[in-house]
N, C-alpha and C positions, 0 to 999 in steps of 0.2 A: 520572426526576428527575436535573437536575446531582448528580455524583460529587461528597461532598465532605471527601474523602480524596485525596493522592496517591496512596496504593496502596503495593506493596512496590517498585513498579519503579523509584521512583526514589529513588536513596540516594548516598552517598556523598559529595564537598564540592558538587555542585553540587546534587545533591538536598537537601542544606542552603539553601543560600540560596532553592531554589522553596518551601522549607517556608516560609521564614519571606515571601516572596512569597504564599504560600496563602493565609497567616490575612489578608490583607487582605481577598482576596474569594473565601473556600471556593467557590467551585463550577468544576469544570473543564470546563463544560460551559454555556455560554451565549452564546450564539450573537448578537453584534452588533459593530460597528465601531469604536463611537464610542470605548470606553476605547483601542483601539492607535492610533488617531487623534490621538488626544490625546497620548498617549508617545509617538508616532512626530514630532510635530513638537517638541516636546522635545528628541530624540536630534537632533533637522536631516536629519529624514526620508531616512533611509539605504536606503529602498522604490528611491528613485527614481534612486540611482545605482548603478546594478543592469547589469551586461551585458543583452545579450537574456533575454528570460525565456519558459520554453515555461510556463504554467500548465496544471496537471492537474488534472480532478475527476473523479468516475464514483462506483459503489461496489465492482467488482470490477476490477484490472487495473492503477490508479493506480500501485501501487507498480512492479509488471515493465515499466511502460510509463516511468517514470521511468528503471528500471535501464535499459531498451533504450537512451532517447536518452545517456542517461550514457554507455554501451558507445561507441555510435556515434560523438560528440563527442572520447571519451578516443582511438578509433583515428585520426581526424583528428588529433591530436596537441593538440588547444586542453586548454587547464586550465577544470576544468568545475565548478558550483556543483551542488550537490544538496541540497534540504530537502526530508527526508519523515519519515511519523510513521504510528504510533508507534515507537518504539523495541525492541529483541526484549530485549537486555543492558542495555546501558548507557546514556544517553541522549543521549551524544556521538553514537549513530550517527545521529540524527538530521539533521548536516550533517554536507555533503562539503564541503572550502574548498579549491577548486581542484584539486580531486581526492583531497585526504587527509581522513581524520574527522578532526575538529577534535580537539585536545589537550584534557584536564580542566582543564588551569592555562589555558589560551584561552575556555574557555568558562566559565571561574570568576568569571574577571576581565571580560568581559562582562556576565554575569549581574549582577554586584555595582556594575557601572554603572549599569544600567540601575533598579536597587533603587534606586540614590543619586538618579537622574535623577527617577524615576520618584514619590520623595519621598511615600510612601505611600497617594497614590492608590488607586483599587479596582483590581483589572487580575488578568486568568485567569491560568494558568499557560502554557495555550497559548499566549496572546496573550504572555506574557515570552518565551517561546521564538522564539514567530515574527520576532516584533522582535530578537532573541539574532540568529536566520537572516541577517536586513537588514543587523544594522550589521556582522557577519561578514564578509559578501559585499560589501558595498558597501568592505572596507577591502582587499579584495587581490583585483587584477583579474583576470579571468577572461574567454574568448568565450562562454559562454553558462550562464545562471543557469536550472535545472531547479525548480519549485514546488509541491510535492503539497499537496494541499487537504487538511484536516482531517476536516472533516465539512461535508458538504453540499456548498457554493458562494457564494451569496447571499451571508449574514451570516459564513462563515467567515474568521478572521481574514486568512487571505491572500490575500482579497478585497480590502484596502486596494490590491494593483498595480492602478496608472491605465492603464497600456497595455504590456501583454507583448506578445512579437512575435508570437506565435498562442497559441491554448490547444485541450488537449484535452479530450474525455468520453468516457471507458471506456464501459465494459458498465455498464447501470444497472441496479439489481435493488433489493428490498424490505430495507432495513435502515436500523439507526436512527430505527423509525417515531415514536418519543416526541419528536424531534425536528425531523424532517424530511416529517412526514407517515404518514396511512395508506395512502396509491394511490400508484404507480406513475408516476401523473402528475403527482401534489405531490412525489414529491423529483424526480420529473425537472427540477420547475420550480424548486428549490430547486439544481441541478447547475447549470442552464444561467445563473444568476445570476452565475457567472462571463465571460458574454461581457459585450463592448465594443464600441462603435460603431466599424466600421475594423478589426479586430482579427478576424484568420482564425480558425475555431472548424474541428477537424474531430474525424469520429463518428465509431465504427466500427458493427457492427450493432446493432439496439437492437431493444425490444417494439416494438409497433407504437403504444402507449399515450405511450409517453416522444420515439420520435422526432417524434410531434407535438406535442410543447410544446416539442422541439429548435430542430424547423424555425418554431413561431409564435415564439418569444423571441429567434431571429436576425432574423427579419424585422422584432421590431419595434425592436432595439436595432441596426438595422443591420450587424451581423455577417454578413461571409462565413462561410457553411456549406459545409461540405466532405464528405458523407458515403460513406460504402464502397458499392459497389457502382454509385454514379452519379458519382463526382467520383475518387474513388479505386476500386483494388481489389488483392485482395496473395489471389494461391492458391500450393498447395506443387504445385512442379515433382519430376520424379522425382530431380534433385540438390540441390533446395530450394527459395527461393520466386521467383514474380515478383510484382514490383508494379509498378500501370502508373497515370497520371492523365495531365492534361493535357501535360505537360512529356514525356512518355514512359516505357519502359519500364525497370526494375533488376532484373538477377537476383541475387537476395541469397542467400545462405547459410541453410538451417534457424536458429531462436534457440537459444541458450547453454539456454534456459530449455524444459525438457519439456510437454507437454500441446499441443491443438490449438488450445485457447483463446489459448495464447501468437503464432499468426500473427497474432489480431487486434491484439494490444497490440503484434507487431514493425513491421504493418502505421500502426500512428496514429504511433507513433514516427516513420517513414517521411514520412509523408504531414504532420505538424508540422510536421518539419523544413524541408520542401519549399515548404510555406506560410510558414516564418518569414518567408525573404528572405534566411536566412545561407547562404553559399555555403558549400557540403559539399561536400569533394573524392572524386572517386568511389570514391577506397579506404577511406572511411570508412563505406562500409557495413557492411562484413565486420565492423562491431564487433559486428552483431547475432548471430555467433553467440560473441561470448565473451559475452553478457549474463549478469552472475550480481545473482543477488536471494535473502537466507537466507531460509527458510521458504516456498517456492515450489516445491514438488515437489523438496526439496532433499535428495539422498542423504547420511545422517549414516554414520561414520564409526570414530567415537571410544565413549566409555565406555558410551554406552548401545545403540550397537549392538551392544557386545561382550557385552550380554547372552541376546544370541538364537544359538540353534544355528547351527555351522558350514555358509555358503551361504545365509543367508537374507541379504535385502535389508532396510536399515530406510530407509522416507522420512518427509516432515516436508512437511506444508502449513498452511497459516494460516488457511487460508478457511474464513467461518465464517457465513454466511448460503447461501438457498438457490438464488441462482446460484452462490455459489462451492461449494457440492453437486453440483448436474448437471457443472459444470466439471470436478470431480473423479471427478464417477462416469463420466463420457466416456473418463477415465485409465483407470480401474480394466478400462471395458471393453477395455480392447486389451490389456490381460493376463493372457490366456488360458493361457497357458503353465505358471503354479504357483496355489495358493492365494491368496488377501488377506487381509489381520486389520486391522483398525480398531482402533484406540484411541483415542479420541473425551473432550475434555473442552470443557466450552462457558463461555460466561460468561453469566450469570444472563439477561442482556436480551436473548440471542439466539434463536430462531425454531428449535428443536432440533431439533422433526419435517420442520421444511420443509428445513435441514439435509441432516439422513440421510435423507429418503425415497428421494432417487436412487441413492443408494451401497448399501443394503441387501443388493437384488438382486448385487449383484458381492461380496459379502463371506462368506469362510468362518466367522469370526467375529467380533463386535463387543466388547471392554471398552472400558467407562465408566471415568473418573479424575475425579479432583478433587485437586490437586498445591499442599499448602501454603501455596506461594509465586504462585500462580493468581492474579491478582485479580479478584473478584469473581465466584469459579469456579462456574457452576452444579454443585447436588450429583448424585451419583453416580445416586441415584433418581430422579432429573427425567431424567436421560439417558436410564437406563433404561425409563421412563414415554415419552421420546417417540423409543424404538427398537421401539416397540412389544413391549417384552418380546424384544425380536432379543438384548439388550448384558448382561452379565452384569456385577457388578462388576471393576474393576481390582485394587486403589480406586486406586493409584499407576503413574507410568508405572514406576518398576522392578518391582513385583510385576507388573501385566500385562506386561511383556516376558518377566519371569522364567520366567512358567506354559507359554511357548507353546515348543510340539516337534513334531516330526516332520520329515517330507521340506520340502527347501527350500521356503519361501517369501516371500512381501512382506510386511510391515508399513508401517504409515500409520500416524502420528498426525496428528492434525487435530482440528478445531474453533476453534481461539481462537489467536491472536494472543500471547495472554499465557500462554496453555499454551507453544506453538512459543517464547517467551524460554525459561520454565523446562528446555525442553528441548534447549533449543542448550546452555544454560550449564551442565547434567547430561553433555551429550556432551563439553562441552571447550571448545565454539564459542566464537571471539574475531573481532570484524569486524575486517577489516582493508582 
């Protein structure tokens, strides 16, 4: 069911004004067009005076594949737009305005227009934010506006763009099912709702369930399809990767960003770009490997790593469905070298066994958390229940870090998106 709470994450002056945005139409969660529609021509539809726009959907990769083309764009030297969601701290990190996160006093004084404009109509929170995105970017120009999809594609609100220069689709996997479907092939068709007649679409690998409602939804809305393996392709060379398509071949750099998963997301980055139309000068590739993305296999540093014995490693990932599991447990397999320990908290509606099933086997131990400030945390005993009795209580991320000793090794937290906030902002983390 739509959430119909903001949560803890959003606070401060502009989580002020979406509070008082909220009580119009409590639910953050309902999936259609027609209310930003309607505010959007209101505002003088600020959608449409937009630099180029790469639009992104998927359910795993959305975000690093955003960071990629942002890397990419920022080392051509262009000033770059970037909206994505959710937020880990603050809710400013939502947009980039030509390459800086927007200010609180910028996005205050937006937000409280758009209240004014908006003159009490019904309207989500996402939807005020998305449209916050628009009239952002449409007032200070930029070469290229980056778009990450909320949820879904179809009805998600940044479905309002009439014609970005291409769009992508990450890796598709099972999540969001209360919304977006039970099969594999109803959110596929729920993803691919973001193509456009004209408008280049490119995949990377997908089930074989999802890339056929890929390939029938381009055909019938007349989108070019672009898929890995037959239109594209991007493998790691012994000093990094090549990608090759029509146009020919790039040896690019390994990504900023760890995991194997991350060639496919440097790969659609690549192959977007390539589809836009915008000429990318050839030393702009190298920005794939400054690509940084928080909570993405991100080594933390600060106060909560200082809780683990001398030499151990702490990292931090988000992913919290059961492709972003195998994804991770593909990590966990190439280090070989010392132990692993999971620390694992999830949020209530997430898929917890399908999860952990892949990472188990690579794991010396598993705690469960459930951290205050969580929203919406699933409890310690459901994790525990779907680790198969593997996860022992935490219950918190400091007391599980606190417990753990011996000879060096890794630590992982993962599961939730709103765990990885709580625990950037425990370490120190500030975006920047």
């Amino acid at each position: 069911m739509p959430a119909t709470s903001l949560g803890p994450e959003f606070v401060g002056r502009a989580g002020a004004v979406l509070e008082r945005l909220n009580r119009l139409y409590p639910a953050l969660i309902d999936l259609s067009l027609g209310r930003l529609q309607a505010l959007l021509a209101r505002l003088g539809h600020p959608e449409r005076h937009l630099p180029p726009v790469i639009h992104v959907a998927g359910t795993n990769g959305k975000g690093s594949t955003c960071a990629t083309l942002r890397a990419i764009g920022e080392q051509a030297g262009w000033p770059v737009h970037v909206m994505t969601s959710p937020h880990l701290v603050d809710v400013t990190e939502r947009f980039r305005v030509a390459g800086h996160i927007v200010s609180t006093d910028a996005l205050v004084a937006v937000l409280e227009e758009i209240e004014r404009v908006n003159d009490g109509a019904p309207i989500t929170v996402f939807e005020v934010l998305t449209a916050a995105g628009f009239l952002l970017f449409a007032r200070h120009p930029a070469r290229l506006a980056i778009i990450e999809v909320g949820l879904g594609g179809r009805f998600d609100a940044t479905n309002v763009l009439e014609k970005p220069a291409a769009c992508a689709i990450t890796s598709i996997s099972m999540d969001h099912e209360a919304f977006l479907g039970d099969s594999l092939a109803a959110i596929a068709a729920e993803k691919a709702g973001i193509m456009k007649p004209g408008v280049p679409v490119v995949t990377g690998r997908q089930a074989e369930a999802a890339m056929a409602v890929l390939r029938a939804q381009a055909a019938q809305c007349g989108a070019p399809l672009r898929v890995r393996g037959e239109d594209w392709d991007i493998a790691a060379t012994p000093g990094g990767l090549r990608y090759t398509d029509a146009r020919g071949a790039l040896d690019l750099p390994l990504p900023g960003l760890p995991g194997a998963h991350q060639i496919d997301n440097a790969g659609l980055a690549v192959a977007a770009l390539r589809a836009s139309g915008l000429e990318v000068p050839d030393s702009a590739w190298a920005g794939i490997a400054h690509t940084v993305w928080p909570a993405r296999m991100q080594r933390l540093g600060g106060a909560l790593a200082g809780l683990l014995p001398p030499g151990w490693e702490l990292w931090l990932d988000g992913g919290h469905n059961p492709g972003a599991g195998q994804a991770l447990a593909d990590v966990l397999a190439g280090w070989s070298d010392r132990p692993v320990h999971l620390v694992v908290g999830m949020k209530q509606t997430k898929d917890a066994a399908g999860f952990l099933s892949p990472m188990l086997p690579h794991a010396a131990s598993v705690q469960a958390v459930a951290e205050a400030g969580q929203h919406l945390a699933l409890p310690v005993e459901a994790i525990i229940a779907a680790s198969s009795g593997r996860a022992t209580p935490g219950p918190t991320l400091r007391a599980a870090l606190g417990r753990l000793t011996g000879e060096p090794a890794r630590v992982v937290i993962c599961g939730s998106l709103y765990l990885a906030g709580v625990a950037l902002e425990q370490d120190g983390w500030r975006a920047g």
